[in-house]
C-alpha positions in Angstrom: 126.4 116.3 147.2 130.0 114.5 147.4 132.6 115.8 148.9 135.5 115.7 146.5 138.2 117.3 148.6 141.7 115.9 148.7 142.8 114.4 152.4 145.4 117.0 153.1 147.3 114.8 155.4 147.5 112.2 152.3 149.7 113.8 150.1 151.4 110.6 148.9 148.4 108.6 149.2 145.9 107.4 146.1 143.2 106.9 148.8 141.8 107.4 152.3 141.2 104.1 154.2 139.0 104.2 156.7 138.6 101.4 158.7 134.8 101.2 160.3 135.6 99.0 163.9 132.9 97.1 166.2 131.4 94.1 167.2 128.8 92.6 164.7 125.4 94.5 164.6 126.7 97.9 166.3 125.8 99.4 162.6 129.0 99.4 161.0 126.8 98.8 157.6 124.4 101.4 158.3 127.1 104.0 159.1 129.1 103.2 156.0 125.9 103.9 153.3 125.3 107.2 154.7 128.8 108.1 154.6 128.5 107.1 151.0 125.8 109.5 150.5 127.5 112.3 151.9 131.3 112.0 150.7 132.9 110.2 148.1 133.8 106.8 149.5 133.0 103.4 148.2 132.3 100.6 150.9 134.2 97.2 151.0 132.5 94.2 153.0 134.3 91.4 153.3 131.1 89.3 155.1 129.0 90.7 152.1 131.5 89.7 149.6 131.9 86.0 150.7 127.9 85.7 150.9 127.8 87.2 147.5 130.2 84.3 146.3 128.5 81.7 147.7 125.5 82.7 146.9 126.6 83.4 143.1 124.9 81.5 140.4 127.7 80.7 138.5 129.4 79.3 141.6 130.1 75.7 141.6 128.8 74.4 145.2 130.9 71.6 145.0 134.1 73.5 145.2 135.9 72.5 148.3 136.5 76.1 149.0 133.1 77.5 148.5 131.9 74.5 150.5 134.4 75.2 153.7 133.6 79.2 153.2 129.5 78.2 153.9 130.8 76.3 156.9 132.7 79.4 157.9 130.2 81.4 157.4 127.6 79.8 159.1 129.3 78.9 162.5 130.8 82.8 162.7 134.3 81.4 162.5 137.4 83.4 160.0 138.8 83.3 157.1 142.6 82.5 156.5 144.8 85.4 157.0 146.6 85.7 154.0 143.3 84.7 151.5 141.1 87.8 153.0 144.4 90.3 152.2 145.0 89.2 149.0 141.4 89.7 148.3 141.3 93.4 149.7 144.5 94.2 147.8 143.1 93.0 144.5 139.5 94.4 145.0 141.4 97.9 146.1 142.6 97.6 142.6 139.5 97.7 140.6 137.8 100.5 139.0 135.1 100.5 141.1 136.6 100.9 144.0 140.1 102.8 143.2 138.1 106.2 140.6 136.9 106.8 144.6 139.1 109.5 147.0 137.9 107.2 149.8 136.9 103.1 150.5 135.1 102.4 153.8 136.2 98.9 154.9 133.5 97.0 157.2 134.7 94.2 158.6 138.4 93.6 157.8 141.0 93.2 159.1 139.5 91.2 161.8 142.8 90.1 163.2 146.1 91.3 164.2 147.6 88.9 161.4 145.6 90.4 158.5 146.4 94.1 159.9 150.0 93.2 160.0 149.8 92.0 156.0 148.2 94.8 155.9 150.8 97.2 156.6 153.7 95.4 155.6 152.2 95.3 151.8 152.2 98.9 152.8 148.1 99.2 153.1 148.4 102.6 155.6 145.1 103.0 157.5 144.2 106.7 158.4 141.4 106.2 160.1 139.5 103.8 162.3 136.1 104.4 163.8 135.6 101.7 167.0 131.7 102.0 167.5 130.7 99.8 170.6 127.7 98.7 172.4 126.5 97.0 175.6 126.3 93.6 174.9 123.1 92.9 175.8 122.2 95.8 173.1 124.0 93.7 170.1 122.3 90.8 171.3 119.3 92.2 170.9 119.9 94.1 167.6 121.2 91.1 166.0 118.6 88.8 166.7 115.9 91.4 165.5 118.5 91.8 162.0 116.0 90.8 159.1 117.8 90.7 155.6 116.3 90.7 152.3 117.3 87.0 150.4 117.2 88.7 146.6 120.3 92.0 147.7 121.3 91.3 150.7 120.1 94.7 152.3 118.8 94.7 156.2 116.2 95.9 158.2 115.6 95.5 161.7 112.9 95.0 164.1 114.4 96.3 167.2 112.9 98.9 168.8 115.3 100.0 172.1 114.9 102.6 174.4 116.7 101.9 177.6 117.5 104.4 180.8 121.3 104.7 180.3 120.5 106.8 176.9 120.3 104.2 174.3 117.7 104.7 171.5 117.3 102.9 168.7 114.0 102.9 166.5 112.6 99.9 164.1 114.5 99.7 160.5 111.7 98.5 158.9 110.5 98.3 155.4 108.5 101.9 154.3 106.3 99.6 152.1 105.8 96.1 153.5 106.4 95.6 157.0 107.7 91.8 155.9 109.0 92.5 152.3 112.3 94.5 150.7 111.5 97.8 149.3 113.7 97.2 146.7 112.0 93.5 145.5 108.2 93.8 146.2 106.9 90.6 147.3 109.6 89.0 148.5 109.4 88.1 152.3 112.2 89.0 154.7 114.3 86.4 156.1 116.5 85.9 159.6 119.9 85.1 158.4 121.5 81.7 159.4 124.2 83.4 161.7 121.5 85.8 163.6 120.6 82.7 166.2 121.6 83.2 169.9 124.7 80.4 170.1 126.3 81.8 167.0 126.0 85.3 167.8 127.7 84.7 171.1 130.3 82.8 169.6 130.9 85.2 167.4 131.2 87.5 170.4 134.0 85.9 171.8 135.9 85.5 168.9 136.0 89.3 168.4 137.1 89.7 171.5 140.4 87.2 171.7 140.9 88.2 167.7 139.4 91.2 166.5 140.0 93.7 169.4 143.6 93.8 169.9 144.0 94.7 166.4 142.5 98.5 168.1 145.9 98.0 170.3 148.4 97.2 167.2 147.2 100.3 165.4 147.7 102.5 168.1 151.2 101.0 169.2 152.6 100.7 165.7 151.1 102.5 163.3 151.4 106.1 165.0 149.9 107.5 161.3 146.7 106.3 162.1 144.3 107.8 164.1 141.5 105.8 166.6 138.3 107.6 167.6 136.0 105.2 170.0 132.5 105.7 169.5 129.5 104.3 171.7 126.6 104.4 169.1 123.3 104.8 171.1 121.0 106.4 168.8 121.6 104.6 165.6 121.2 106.7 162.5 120.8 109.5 164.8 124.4 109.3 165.4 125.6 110.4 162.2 125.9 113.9 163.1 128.5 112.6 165.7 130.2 110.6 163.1 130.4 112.9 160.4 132.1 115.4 162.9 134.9 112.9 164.0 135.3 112.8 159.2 135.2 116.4 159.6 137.8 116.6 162.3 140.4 113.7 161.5 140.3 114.0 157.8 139.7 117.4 157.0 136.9 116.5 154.5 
């Protein structure tokens, strides 16, 4: 059932924005849909947005901008600054995202610029998750990711169990073991960007870019509260993560 009850703290607010925080393949994504579930928040990913565009039929492929965003996509670089806030501001904007009391974003800001733009358009974020991992665990994880070509959604083959407490079963497919539930009999894939060199390279540009963003929140934006997280049990972490909603949001 959702949870309809207004932020208390967000008395001028139309929205909570909650800003899911970590590497890629800690399980921001996975997090996000059972927080869906539960409460009434709509998720906003700006990787899954970009793929969706590209991958769009109605997409000309010869635009010089779709063509530099499959570049940009494939090699694990960023977006301009200034192009991925507009985008959030007008997608905040739509019906499908602004009838919500709640949007999860996953995956933006992913700079210090963009969460600047951010606040200065006067985008306040109340809450920010930072789930981490070993690295050696998103490694792993990511390079197990297999994603359904037809939707997009993700499974994974990983299964980790390791002394220090991490455990992580298989996300596999209930039906097929290679094929989406949701489109029978077609095969799961290994996206482009899941290969060893870019997942490292995307590794280091989190950290010069996407981590200090964790340190402008928490030295100039005092309204917005950080909660680190290291997820070791996957989905069986949510009872974790629903406490810190409980407890920072009053929901």
């Amino acid at each position: 059932m959702l949870n309809r009850r207004v932020f208390s703290s967000a008395a001028n607010s139309a929205q909570i924005n909650v800003m899911l925080f970590g590497a890629p393949g800690v399980g921001k994504g996975t997090y996000s849909k059972l927080m869906e579930k539960e409460y009434d928040f709509k998720t906003f990913s700006m990787g899954e947005y970009f793929r969706a565009l590209v991958k769009n039929p109605s997409t000309d492929p010869n635009d010089t901008f779709i063509i530099k965003l499959k570049q940009i996509l494939s090699s694990g670089q960023l977006v301009d600054d200034q192009l991925v806030v507009d985008i959030l501001r007008d997608v905040k904007k739509k019906p499908e995202y602004a009838k919500h009391m709640g949007i999860i974003l996953d995956g933006v800001p992913r700079t210090v610029k963009q969460a600047q733009l951010l606040r200065d358009s006067g985008f306040k974020m109340d809450l920010i998750i930072n789930f981490f991992n070993r690295e050696d665990i998103l490694l792993q994880k990511l390079m197990s990711r297999r994603v359904c070509p037809e939707c997009g959604k993700n499974y994974n083959i990983a299964d980790i169990n390791t002394p220090d407490g991490y455990q992580m079963k298989p996300l596999l497919p209930k039906k097929k073991v290679d094929e989406c539930d949701d489109h029978p009999g077609v095969k799961l894939v290994i996206r482009e960007d899941d290969n060893e060199w870019v997942i490292r390279d995307r590794m280091k540009v989190y950290e010069q870019k996407t981590i200090p963003i964790l340190e402008f929140y928490q030295r100039e934006c005092k309204e917005t509260k950080v909660v680190n997280f290291e997820a070791k049990k996957g989905v069986g972490d949510y009872p974790e993560v629903k406490k810190i909603l409980k407890e920072t949001l009053n929901i």
